[in-house]
VEXMARDO-627044 format. One record per residue: residue in three letters; x, y, z of N, C-alpha, C, O in turn. Coordinates in steps of 0.001 Angstrom, whole numbers, plus 524288, in hexadecimal, padded with zeros to 5 digits. Layout:
ALAXYZXYZXYZXYZ
...
//
This chain:
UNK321F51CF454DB6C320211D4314D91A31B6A1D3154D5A031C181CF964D265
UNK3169A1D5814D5B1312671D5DF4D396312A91D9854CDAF3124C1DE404CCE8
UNK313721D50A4CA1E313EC1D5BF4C49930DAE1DC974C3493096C1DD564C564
UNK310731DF764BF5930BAE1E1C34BE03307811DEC74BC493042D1DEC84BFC2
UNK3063F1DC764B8E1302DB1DBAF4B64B2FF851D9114BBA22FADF1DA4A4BBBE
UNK301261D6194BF692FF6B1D4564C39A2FB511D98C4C6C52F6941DA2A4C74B
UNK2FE5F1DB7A4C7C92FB841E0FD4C8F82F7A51E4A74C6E82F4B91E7C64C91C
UNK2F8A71E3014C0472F4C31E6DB4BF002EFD91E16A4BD9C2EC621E2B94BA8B
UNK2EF9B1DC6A4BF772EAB51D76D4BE342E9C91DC124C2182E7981DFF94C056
UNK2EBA01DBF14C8702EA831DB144CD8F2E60B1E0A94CD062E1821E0A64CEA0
UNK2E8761E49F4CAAD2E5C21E98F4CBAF2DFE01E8E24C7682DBAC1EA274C95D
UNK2DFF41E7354C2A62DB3A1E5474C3002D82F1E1E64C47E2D3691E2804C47D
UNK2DA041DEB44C5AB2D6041DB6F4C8B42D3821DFE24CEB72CEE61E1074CF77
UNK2D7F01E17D4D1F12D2C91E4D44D49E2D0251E9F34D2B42CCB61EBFA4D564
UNK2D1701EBB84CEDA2CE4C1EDB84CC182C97A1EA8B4C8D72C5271EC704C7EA
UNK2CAB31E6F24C7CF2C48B1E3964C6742C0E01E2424CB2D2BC161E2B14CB39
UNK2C4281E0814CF492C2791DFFD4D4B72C0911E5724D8862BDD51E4C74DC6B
UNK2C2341EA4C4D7042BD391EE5A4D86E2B9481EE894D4962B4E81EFDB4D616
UNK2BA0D1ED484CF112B45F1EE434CBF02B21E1EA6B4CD672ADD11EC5C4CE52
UNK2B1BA1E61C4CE662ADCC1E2C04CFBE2ABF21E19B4D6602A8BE1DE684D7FE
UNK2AF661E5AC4D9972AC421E58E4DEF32A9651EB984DD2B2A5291EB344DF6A
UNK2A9581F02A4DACC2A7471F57A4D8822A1F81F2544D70629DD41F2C64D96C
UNK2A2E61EEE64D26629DCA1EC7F4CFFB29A611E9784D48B295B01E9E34D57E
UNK29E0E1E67B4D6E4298311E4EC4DAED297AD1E7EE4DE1A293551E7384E00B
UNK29A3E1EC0E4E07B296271F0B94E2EB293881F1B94E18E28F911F05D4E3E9
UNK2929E1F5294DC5528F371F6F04D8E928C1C1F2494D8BE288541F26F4DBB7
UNK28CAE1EDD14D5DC286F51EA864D793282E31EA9C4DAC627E1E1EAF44DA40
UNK287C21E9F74E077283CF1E8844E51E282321EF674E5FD27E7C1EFCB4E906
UNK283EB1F4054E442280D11F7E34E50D27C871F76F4E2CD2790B1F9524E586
UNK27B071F5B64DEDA278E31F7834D99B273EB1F3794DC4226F821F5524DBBE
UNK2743B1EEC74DEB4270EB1EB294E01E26E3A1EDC24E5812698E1ED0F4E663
UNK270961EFEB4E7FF26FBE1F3224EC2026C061F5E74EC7C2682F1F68C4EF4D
UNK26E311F7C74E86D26AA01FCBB4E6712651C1FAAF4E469261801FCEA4E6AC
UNK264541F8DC4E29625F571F4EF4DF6B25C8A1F2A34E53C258D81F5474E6D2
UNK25DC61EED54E7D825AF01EC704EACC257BF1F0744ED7A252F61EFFD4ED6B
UNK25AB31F5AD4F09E2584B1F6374F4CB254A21F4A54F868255E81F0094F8E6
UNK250531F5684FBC824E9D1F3734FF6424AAE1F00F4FD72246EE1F1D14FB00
UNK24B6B1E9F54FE9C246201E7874FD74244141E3485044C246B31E030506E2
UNK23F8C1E4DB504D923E161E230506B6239701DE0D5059B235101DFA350466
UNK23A8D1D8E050610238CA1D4595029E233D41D182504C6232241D365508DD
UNK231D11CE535034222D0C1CD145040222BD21CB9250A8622F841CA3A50D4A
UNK229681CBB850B7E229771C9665124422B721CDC6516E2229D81CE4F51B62
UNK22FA21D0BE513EF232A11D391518042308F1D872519E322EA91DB94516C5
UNK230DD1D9D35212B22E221DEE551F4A2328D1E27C523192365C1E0EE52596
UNK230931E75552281234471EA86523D7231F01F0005267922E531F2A9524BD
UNK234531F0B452A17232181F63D52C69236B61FB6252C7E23B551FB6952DD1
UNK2353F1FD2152BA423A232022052BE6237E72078B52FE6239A520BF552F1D
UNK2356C206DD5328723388209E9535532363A20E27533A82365720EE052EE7
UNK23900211EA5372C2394821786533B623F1F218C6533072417B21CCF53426
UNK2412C2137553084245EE211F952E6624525215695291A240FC217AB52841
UNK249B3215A452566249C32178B5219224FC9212F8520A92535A2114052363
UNK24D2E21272518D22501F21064516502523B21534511A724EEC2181D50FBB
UNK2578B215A55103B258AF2186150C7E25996213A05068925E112122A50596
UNK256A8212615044F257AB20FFC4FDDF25BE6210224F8C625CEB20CD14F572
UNK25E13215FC4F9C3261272184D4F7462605D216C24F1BA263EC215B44EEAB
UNK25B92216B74F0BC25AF1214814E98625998210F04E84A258DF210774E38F
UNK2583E20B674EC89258F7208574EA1725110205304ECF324DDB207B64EF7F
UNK250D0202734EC1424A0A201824EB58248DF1FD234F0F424BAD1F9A44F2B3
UNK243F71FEF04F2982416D1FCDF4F4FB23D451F9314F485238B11FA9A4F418
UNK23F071F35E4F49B23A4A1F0054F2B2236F71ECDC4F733239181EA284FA8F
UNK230EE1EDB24F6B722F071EB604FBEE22A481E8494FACB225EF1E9D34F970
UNK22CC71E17B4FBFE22AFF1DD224FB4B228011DAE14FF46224381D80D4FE5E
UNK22A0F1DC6550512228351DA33509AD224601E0DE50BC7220EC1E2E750920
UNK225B41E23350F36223ED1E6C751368226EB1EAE8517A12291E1E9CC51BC3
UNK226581EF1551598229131F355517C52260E1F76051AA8221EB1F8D3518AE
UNK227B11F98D51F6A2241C1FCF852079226D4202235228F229AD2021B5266F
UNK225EC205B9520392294620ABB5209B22A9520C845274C22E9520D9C529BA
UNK225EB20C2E528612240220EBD52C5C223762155B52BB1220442180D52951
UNK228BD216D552F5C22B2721DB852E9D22EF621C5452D582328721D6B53061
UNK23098218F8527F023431217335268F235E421A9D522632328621DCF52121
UNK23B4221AEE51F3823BF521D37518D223F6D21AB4515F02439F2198D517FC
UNK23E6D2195D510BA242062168D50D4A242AF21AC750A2B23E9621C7F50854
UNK247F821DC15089924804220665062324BA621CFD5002E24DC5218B04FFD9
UNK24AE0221AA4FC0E24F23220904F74924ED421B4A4F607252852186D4F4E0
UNK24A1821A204F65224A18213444F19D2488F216C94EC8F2469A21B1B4EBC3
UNK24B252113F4E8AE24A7F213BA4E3CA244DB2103B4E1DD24422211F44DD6F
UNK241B420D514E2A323C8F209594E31023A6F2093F4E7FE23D7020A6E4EB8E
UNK23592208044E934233C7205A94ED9D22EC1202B64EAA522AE1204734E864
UNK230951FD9A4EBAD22C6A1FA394EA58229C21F6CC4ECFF22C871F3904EF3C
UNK225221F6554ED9321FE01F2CA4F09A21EE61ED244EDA521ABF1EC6A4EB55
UNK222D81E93A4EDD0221701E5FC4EBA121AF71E3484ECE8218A21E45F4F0F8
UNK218D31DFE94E900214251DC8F4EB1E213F41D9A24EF30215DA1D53D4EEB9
UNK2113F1DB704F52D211C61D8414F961215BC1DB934FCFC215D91D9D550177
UNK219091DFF44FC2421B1C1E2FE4FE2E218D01E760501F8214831E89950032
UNK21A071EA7A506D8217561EC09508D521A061F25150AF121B721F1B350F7F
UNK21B0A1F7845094721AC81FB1C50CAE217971FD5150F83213A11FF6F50DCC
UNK218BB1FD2B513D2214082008751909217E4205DF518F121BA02061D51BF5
UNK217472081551709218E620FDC517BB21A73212AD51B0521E01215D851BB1
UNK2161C2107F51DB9215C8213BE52403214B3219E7522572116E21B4951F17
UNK2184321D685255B21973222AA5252421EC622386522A4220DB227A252406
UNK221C72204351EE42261C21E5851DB522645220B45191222265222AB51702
UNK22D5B220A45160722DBA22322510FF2303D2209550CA1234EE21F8D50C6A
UNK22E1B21FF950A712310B21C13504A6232FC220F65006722F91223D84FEA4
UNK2388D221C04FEDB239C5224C04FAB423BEA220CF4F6A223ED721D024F6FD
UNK23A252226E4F3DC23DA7221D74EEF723E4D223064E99423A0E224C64E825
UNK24159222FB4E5F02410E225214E168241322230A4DDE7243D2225B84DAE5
UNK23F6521DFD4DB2723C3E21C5C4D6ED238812189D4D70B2346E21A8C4D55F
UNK237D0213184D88123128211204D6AF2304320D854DC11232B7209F74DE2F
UNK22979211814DD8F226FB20FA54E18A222C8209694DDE32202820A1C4D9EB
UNK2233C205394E01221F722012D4DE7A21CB31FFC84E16921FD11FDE14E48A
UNK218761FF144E340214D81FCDF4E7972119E1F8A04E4AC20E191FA0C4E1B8
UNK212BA1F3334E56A212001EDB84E44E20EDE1EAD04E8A420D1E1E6564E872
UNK20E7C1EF0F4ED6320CFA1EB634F11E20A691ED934F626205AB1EE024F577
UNK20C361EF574FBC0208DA1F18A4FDC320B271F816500D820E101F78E504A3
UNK209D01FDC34FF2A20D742007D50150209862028C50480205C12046650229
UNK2097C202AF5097E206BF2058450F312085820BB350F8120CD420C4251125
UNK2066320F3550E9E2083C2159050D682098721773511CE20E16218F051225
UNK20670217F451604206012192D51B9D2066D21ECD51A22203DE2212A516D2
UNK209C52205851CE620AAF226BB51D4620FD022654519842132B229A851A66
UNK2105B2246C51763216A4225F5513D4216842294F510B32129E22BC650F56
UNK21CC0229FF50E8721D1F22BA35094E221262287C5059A22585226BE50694
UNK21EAA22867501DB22230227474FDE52254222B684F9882230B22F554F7DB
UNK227F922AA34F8C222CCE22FAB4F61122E7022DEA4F1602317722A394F1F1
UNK22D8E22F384EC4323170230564E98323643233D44E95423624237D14EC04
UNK239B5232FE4E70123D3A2380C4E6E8241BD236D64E301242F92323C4E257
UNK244A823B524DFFA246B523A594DC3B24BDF235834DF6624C62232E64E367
UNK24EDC236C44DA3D2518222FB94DB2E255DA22F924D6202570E233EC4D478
UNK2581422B6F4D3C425B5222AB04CE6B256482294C4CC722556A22C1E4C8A7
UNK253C92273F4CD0124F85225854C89C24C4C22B664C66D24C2922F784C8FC
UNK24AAF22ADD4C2EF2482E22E864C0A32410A22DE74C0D423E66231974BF3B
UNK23EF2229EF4C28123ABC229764C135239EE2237E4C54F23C5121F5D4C5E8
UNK235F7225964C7182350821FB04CBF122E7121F3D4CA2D22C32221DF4C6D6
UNK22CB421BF14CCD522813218C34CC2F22353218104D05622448218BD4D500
UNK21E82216CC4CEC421BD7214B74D210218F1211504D03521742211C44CBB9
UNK217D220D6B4D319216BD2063E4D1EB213302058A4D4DD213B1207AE4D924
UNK20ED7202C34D40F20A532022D4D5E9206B7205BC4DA62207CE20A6A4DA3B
UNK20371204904DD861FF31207604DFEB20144207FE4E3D9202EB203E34E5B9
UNK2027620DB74E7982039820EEC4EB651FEE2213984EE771FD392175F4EBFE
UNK1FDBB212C64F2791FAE5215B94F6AB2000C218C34F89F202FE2152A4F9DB
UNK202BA21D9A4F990205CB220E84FCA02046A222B94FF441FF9C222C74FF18
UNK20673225395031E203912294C507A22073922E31503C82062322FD84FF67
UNK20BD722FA35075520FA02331C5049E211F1231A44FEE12142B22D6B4FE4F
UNK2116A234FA4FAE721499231834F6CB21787236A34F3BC2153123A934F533
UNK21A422378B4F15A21D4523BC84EF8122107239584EB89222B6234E64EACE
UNK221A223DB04E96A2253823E154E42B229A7240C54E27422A0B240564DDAE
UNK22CFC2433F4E44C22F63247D44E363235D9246774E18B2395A243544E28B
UNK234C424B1D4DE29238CD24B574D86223DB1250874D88A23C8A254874DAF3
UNK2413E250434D6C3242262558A4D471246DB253D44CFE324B3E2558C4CEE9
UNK2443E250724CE222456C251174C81E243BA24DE24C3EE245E024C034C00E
UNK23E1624DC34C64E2385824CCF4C252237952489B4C019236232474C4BBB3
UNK2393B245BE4C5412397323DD34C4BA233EC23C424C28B230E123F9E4C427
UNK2321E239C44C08322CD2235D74BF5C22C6E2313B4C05B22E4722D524BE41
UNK22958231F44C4722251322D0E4C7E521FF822B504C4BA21BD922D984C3C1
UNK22237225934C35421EE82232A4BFB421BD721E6A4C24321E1321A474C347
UNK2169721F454C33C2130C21C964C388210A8216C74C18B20F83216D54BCE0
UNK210022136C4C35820D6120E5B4C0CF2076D210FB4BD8720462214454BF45
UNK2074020E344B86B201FA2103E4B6991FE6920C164B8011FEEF2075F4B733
UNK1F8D920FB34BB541F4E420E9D4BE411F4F320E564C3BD1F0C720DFC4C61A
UNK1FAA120E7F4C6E31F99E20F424CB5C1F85F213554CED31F920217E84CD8C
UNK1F6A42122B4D2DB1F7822173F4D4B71F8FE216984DA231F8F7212A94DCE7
UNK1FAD821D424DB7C1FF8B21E594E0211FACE221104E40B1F9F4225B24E315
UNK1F83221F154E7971F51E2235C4EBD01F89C2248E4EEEF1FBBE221A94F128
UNK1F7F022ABC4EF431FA3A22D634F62A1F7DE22FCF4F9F51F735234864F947
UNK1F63922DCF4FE2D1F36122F81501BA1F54F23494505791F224237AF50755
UNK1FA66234E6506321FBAE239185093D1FF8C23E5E5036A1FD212421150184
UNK2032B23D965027D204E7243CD50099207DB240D04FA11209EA23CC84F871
UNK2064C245C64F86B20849241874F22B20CA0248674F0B720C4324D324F0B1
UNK210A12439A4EFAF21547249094EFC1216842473C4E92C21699242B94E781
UNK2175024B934E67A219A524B8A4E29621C772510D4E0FB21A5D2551D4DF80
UNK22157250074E1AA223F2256B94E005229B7254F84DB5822D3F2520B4DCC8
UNK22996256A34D7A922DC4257F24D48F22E4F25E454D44F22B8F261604D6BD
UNK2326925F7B4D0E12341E265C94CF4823404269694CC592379B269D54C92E
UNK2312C26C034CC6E23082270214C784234CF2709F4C3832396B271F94C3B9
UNK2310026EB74BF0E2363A26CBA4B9D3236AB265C14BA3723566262924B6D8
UNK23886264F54BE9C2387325E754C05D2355525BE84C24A23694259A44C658
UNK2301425B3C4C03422A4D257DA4C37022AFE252A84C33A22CD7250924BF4E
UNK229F2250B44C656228B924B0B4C8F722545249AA4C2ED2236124D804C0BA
UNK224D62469F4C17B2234B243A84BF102206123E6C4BFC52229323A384C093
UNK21BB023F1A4BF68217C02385F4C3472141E236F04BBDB21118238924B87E
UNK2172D233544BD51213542301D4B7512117422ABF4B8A4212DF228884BCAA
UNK20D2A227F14B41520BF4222C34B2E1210FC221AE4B0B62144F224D94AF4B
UNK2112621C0C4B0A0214FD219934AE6F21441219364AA7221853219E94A7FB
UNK21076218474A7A220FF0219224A19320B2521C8D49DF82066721BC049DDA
UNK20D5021F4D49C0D20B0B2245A49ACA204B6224A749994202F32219249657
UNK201F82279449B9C1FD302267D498941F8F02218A49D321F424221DD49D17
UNK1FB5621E064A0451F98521B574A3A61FAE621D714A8551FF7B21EDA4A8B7
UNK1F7B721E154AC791F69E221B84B04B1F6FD21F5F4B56B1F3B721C044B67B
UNK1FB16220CA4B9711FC4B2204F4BEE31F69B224C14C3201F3EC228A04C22A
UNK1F736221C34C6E11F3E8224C64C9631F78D227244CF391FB92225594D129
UNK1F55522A444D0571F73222E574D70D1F1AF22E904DA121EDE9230794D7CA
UNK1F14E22D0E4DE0D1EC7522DA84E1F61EDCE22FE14E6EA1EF3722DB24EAF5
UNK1ED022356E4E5B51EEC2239674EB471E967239414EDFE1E5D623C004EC4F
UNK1E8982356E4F3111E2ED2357A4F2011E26D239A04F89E1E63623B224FB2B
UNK1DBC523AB84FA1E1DA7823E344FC901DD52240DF5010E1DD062458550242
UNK1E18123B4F5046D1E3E923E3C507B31E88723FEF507631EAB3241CC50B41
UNK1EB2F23F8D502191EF3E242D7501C31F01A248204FE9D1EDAF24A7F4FB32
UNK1F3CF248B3500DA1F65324DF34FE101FC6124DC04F8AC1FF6E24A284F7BA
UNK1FBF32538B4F620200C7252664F2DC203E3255CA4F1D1201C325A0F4F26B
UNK20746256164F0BB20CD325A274F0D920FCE259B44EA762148A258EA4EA27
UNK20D0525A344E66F20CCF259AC4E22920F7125E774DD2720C352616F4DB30
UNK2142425ED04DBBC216AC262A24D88F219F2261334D56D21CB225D5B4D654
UNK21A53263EB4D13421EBF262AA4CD0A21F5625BF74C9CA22350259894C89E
UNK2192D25A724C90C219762556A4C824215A9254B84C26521158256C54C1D3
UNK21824251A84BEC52143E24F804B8BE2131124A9D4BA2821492247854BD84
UNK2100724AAD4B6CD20B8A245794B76F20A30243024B3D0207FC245674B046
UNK20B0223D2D4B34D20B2223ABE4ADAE206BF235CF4AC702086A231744AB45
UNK201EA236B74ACBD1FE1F230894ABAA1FF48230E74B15C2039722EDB4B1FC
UNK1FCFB232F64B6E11FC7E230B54BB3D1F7FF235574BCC41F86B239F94BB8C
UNK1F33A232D04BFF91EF02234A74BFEF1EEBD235E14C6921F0982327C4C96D
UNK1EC9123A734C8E11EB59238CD4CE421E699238FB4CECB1E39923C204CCBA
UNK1E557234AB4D2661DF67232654D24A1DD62233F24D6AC1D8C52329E4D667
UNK1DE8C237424DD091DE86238984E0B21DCAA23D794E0DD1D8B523EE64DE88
UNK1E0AA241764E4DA1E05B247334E48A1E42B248854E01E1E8A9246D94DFC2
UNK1E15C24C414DC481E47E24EB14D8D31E8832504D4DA4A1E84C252954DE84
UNK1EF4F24FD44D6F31F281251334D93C1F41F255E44D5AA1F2FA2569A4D10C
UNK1F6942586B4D8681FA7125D214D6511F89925FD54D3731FAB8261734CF73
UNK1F29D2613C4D5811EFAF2647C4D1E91EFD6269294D09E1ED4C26B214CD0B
UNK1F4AE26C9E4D52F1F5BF270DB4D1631FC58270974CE9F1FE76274A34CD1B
UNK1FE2026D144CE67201EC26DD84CB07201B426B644C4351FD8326AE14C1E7
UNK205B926A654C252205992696D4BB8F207E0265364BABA20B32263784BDBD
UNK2063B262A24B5F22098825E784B4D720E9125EF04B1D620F26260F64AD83
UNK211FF25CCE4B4BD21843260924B44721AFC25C594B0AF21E8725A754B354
UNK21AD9259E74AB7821C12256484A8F121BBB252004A7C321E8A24F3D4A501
UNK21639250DB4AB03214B124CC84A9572102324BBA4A45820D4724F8D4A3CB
UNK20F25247EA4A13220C2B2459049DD0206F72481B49E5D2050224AA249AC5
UNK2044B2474A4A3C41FF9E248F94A4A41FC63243F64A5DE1FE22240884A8C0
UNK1F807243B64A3C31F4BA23F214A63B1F42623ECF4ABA81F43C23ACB4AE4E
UNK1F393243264AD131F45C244B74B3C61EE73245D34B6551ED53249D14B8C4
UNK1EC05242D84B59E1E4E5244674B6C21E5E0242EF4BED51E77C23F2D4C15B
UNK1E3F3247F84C0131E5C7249B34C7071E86424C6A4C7E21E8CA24DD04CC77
UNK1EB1724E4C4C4931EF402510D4C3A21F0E5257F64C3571EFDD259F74BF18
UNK1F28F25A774C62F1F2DF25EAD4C4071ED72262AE4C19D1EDCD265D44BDFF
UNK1E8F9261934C4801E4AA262AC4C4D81E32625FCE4BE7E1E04D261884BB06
UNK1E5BE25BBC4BEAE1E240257544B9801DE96253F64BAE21DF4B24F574B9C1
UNK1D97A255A64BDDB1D69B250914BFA21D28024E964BCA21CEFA251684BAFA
UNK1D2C5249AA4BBCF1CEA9247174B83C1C8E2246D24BA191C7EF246DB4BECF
UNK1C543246914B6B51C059245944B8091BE4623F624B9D61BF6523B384B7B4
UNK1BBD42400E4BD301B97123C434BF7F1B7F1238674BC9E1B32B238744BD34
UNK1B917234914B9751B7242308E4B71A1B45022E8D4B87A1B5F022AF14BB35
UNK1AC1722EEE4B7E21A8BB22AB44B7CC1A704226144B6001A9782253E4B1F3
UNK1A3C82223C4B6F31A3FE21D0B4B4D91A04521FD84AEE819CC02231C4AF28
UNK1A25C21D6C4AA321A0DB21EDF4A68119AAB21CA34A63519949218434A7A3
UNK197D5220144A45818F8A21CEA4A4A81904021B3349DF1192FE21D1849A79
UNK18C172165B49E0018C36213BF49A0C18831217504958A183B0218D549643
UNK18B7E217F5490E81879E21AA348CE2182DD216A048A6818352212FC4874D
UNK17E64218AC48CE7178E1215AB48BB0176DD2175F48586177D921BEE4845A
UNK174A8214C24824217182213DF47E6416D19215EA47F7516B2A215F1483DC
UNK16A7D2186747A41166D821A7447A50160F82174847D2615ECC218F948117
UNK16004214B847B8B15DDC2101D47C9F15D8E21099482BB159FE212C348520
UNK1621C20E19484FC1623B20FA448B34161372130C48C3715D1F212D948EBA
UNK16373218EF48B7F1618721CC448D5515B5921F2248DC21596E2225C490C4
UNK158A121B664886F1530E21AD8488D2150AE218F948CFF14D1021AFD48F71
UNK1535A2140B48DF415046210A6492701508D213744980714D0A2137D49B4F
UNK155C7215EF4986D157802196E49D891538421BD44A0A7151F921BB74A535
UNK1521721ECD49AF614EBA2230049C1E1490F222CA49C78146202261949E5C
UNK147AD21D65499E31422921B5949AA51409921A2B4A0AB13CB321B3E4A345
UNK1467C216D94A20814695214B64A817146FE219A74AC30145662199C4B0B9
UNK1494021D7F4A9CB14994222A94AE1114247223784AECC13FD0222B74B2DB
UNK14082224DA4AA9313B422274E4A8001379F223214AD54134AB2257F4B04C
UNK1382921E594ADD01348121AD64B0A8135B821CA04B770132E121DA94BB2D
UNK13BAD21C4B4B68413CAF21DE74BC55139E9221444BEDD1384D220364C345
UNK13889227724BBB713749228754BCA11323222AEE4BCA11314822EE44BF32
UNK12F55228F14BA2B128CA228084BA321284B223AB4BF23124EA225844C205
UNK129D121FA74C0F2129F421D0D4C4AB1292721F804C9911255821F554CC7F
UNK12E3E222454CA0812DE5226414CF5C12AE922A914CFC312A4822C604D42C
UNK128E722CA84CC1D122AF230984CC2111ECB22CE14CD5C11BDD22E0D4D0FC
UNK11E182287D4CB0C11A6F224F24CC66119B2223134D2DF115AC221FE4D547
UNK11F512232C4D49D11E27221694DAF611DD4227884DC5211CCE226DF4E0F9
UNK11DE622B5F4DBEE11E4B230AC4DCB6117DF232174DFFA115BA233714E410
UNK11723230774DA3F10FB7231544DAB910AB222FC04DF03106EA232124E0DE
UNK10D59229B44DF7310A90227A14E305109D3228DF4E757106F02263E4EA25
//
């Protein structure tokens, strides 16, 4: 006969023995979750018009990927390490917090997607050329910019948040200024968005709407366009301006002189 006290070691011990197979689930979820897709230096990869679902968790690319009519949806990163390579294709990258480009991204006909997410606020990291690039919110996330880079989009520049809830696009640090280059051959689909220290240097964007909570420092903006900055002319001394005009004065007695002959 199996004494109590025997019975009640026995019942905790497998009760210690589900918390610690619970805990390494949760680990190996939790690690799971973190790695997501990396492909590493050397390696390359085609996904022709495969689709990967991410479910949150980040895309890191060390070696070479090429979308084709491919789609990675729901990463929570997509990063271009140095020496890394996306080719686009006509392909779709979503995700919902920080794009980095470290290395080489090929636009082709794509699009790239933000879209809301658990994170509250995602990123953009160094110099990207886009074809398609978009933003869209509905509950007035802020997309924060590297200060001095800038994002060109050649085909459609989407940005939509919600009346009351605007998208939010800032510099990363206040007062120092991100750039947007919507340049000649694209178009934009632009509403419900503030603007914080980020300048567009291209086609003016969203020139008939308002700046919906942001800081300002928005020169391109919302029919805010700056003046043409010329190379500044050197302020001459009196003196010089004497001689200027002596040398104009010869010039032209010179050319009456060959006039005549």
């Amino acid at each position: 006969m199996i004494q109590p006290t025997r019975i009640a070691r026995i019942r905790r011990n497998r009760s210690s023995l589900v918390v610690w197979l619970l805990a390494g689930f949760l680990a190996l979820s939790a690690t799971a979750a973190t790695a997501g897709w990396q492909i590493p230096a050397g390696a390359t990869v085609q996904l022709s018009d495969g689709h990967v679902g991410l479910g949150g968790t980040d895309l890191v690319v060390s070696g070479s990927l090429a979308l084709g009519a491919g789609t990675v949806e729901m990463a929570r990163a997509i990063s271009i390490n140095p020496g890394g390579v996306i080719d686009a294709g006509n392909g779709l990258l979503e995700l919902t917090g920080t794009w980095s480009n470290f290395g080489s991204f090929l636009a082709g006909a794509s699009t790239v997607r933000f879209i809301d997410g658990v994170l509250a606020q995602a990123g953009v990291n160094g110099d990207t050329l886009f074809h398609d690039l978009s933003f869209i919110s509905s509950s007035g996330k802020t997309h924060v910019l590297a200060v001095g880079s800038t994002q060109g989009i050649d085909g459609l520049l989407t940005i939509l948040g919600l009346s009351g809830q605007a998208i939010q696009m800032a510099s990363a640090t206040a007062n120092q200024v991100a750039y947007m280059n919507l340049l000649p051959t694209g178009a934009q689909n632009i509403h419900n968005v503030g603007v914080s220290d980020i300048h567009a240097i291209g086609q003016p964007q969203a020139p008939d709407e308002t700046n919906q909570g942001g800081s300002g420092n928005d020169l391109g903006w919302f029919g805010n366009t700056a003046l043409i900055e010329g190379i500044p002319l050197p302020v001459l001394s009196p003196g010089w301006l004497a001689l200027l005009g002596m040398l104009l004065i010869l010039v032209v007695a010179r050319k009456r002189r060959t006039q005549t002959r």
